[in-house]
C-alpha positions in Angstrom: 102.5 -78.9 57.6 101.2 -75.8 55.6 97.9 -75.3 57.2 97.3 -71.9 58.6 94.5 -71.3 61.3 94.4 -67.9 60.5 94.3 -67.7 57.0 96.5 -65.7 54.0 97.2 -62.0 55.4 95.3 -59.6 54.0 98.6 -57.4 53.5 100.3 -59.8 51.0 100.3 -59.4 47.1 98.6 -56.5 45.5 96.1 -55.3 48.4 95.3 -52.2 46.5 94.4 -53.2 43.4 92.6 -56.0 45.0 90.3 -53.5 46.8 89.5 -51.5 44.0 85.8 -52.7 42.8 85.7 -53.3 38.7 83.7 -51.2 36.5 80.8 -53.5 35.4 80.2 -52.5 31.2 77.4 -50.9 30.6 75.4 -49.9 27.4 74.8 -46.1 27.5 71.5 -46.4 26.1 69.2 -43.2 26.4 67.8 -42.3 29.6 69.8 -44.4 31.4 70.9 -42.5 34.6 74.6 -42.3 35.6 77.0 -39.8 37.7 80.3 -38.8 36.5 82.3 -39.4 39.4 84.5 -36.8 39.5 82.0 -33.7 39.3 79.4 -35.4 40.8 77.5 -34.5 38.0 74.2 -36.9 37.5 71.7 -37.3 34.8 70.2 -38.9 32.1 72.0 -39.8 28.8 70.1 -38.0 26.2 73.5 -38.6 23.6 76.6 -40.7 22.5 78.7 -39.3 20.0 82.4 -39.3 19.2 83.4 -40.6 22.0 81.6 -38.5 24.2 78.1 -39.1 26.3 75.9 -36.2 27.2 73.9 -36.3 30.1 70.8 -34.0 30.9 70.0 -33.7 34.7 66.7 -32.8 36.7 66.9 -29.3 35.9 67.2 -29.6 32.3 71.5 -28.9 32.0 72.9 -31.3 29.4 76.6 -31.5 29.5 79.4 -33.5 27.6 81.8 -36.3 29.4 84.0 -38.7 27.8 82.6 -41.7 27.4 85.9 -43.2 28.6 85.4 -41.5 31.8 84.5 -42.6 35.6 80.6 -43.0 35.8 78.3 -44.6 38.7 75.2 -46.4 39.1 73.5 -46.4 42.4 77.5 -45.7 43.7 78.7 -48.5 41.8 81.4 -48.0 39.2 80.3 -48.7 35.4 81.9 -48.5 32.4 80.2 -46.9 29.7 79.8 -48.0 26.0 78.4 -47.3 22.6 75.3 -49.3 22.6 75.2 -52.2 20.7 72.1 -53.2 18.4 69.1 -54.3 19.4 68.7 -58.4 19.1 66.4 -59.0 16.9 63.4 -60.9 18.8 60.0 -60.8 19.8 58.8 -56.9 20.7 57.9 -55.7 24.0 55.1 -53.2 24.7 56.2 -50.2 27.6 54.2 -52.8 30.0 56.6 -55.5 29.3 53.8 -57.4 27.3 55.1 -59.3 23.9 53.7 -56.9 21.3 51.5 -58.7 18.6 52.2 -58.1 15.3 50.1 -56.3 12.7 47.3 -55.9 15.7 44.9 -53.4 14.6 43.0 -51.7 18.0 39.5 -53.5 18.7 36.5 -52.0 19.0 35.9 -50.4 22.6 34.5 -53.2 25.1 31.3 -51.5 27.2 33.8 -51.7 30.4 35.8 -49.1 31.5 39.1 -47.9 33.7 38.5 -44.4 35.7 41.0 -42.8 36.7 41.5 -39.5 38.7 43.0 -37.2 36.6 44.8 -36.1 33.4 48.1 -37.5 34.5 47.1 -40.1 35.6 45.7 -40.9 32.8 48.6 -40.1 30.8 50.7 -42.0 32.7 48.6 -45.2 31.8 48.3 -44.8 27.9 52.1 -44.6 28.0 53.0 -47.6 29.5 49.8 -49.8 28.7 48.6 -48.0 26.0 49.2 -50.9 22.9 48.1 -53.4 25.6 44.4 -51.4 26.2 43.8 -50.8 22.3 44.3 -54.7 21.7 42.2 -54.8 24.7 39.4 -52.5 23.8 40.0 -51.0 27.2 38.7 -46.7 27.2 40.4 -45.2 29.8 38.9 -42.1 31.4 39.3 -39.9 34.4 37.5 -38.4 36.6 38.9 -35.0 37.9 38.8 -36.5 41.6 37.1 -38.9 43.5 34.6 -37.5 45.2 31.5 -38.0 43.0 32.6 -41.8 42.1 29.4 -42.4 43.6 27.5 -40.0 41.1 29.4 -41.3 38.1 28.4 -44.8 38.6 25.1 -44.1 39.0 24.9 -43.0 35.7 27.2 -45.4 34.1 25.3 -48.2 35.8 27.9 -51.4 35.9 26.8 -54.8 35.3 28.3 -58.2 34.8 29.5 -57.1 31.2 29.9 -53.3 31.6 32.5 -53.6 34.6 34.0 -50.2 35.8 38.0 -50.9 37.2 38.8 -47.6 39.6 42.7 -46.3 40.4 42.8 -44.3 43.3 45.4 -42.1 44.8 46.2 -42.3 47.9 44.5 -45.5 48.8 46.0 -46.0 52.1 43.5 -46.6 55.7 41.7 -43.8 57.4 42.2 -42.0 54.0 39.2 -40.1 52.7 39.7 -42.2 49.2 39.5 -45.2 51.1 36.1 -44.5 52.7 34.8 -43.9 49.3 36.4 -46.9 48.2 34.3 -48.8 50.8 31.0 -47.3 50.6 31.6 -47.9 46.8 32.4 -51.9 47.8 28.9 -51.9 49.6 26.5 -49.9 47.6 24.4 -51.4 44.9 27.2 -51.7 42.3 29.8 -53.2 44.5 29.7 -56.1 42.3 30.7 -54.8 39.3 33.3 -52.7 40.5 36.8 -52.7 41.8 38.7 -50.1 43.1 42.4 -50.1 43.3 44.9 -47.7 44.3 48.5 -47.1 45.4 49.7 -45.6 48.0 51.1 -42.4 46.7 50.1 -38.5 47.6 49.9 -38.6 43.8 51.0 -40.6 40.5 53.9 -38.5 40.2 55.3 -40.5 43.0 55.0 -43.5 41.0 58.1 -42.5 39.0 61.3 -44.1 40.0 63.1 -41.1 41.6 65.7 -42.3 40.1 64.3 -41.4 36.7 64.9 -38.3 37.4 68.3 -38.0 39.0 66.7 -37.9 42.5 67.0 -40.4 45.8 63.9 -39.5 46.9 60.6 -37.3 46.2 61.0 -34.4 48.2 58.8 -34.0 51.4 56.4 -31.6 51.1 54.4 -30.2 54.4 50.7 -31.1 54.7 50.1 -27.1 54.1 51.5 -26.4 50.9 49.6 -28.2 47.9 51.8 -31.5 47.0 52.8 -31.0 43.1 53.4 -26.9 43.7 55.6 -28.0 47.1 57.7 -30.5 44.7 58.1 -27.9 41.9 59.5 -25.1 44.5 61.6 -27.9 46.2 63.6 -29.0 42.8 63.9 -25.5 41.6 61.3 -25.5 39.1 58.5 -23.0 38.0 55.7 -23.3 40.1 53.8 -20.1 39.8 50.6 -21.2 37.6 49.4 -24.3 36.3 50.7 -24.0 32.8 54.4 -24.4 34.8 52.5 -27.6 37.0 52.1 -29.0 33.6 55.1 -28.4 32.2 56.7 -29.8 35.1 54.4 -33.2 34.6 55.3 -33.4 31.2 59.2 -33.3 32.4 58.6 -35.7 34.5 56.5 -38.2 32.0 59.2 -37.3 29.4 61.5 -39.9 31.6 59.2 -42.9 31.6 60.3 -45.7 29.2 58.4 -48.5 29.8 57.2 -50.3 32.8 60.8 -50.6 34.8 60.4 -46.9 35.2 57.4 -47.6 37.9 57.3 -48.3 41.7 55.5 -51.9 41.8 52.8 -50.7 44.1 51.4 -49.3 40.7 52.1 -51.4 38.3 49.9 -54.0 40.0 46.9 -52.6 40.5 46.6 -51.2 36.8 47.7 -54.3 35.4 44.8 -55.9 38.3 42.3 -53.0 37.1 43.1 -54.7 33.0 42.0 -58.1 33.9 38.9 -57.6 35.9 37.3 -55.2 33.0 38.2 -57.7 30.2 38.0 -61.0 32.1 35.8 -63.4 30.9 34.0 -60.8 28.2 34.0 -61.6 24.0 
């Protein structure tokens, strides 16, 4: 009889090797994030050349590997390659929508997407910027939130004038939320939505990751967010010309729509469909 209750031992045949996890093949396309496993080093491919792969980390240091050598992805073992070609299909915008071919941008609709500042701003036109010319969606922002109310007076939203908002910081008992809801009730209410994630600000809405990171650093409620992040990763933080520089780093690592935590991609792509929805 050659049954065994307690199944094979774990100690027979080549233990070892069984142990050891394989390296899954991986294109090194650019701005792909890896580590080199044994410096640690972590960063973004910016090259592949002669067999070797440079990779530029968080603080701007580019340096050379083999492309032979031991890389990681989210601690798991990959094996780097010369990318091949792209297939030849159907192109994608940065949102992930199929691209249309030959489109030519349409006249600007009456509606509009507000926004509360440059970056965010920026932030949208490079992901869902082809989507909103085909669209005929203007997106414009509005240096803060406080005077939504003023804006909208003037702008004065109807059924096909529609104003879409994205908020920072949308989150209860927040002061953007209580704007939010006097917004909801007051006399345009009905031709406006406001949306918003629930970051301190839209540079939170990068993948961390993007940037070599685990996590956004945690900046106390008394230092001013963005200059508390620039002084935490080492980065000039002394005038806004360096705050700048530092968003443009930091947009510099967004592809396309992957590059995005989910709690914004919905609402932007939500803010998109209410201001063109059912409108010529």
């Amino acid at each position: 009889m050659d049954d065994d209750r307690y199944g094979r031992d774990v100690l027979s045949g080549d233990w070892k090797r069984s142990a050891r996890p394989v390296a899954t093949p991986t294109d090194a396309v650019r701005d792909l994030v890896v580590e080199e496993a044994a410096s640690g080093f972590t960063g973004a491919v910016v090259r592949v050349e002669a067999g070797t792969v440079e990779l530029e980390d968080w603080k701007g240091r580019v340096r050379a590997f083999p492309l032979t050598g031991s890389f990681l992805i989210d601690g798991a073992p990959v094996a780097l390659r010369v990318p091949k070609a792209a297939p030849q299909g159907r192109a994608r915008t940065a949102s992930g929508s199929f691209a249309v071919d030959g489109a030519r941008a349409r006249v600007a609709r009456q509606s509009r997407v507000f926004v509360e500042g440059r970056h965010d701003a920026e932030l949208v036109e490079k992901v869902w910027g082809a989507d909103l010319r085909v669209e005929g969606v203007v997106v414009e922002y509005l240096e803060g939130v406080d005077h939504l109310a003023e804006v909208l007076d003037e702008f004065r939203p109807t059924a096909d004038r529609r104003v879409g908002v994205l908020v920072d910081h949308l989150v209860a008992g927040s002061k953007e939320s209580r704007i939010a809801d006097a917004v909801a009730r007051g006399p345009h209410g009905r031709h406006v939505l406001v949306v918003g994630h629930p970051f301190v600000d839209v540079w939170q809405a990068v993948k961390p990751a993007r940037l070599g990171m685990a996590a956004w650093p945690v900046v106390p409620r008394s230092v001013e967010w963005k200059h508390g992040v620039c002084e935490a990763l080492g980065w000039p933080h002394d005038d806004q010309a360096d705050i700048a520089a530092a968003w443009q780093r930091i947009l510099g690592r967004v592809r396309a729509y992957g590059d995005l935590e989910p709690a914004l991609l919905g609402r932007v792509e939500q803010l998109i469909d209410f201001v063109t929805v059912d409108q010529g």
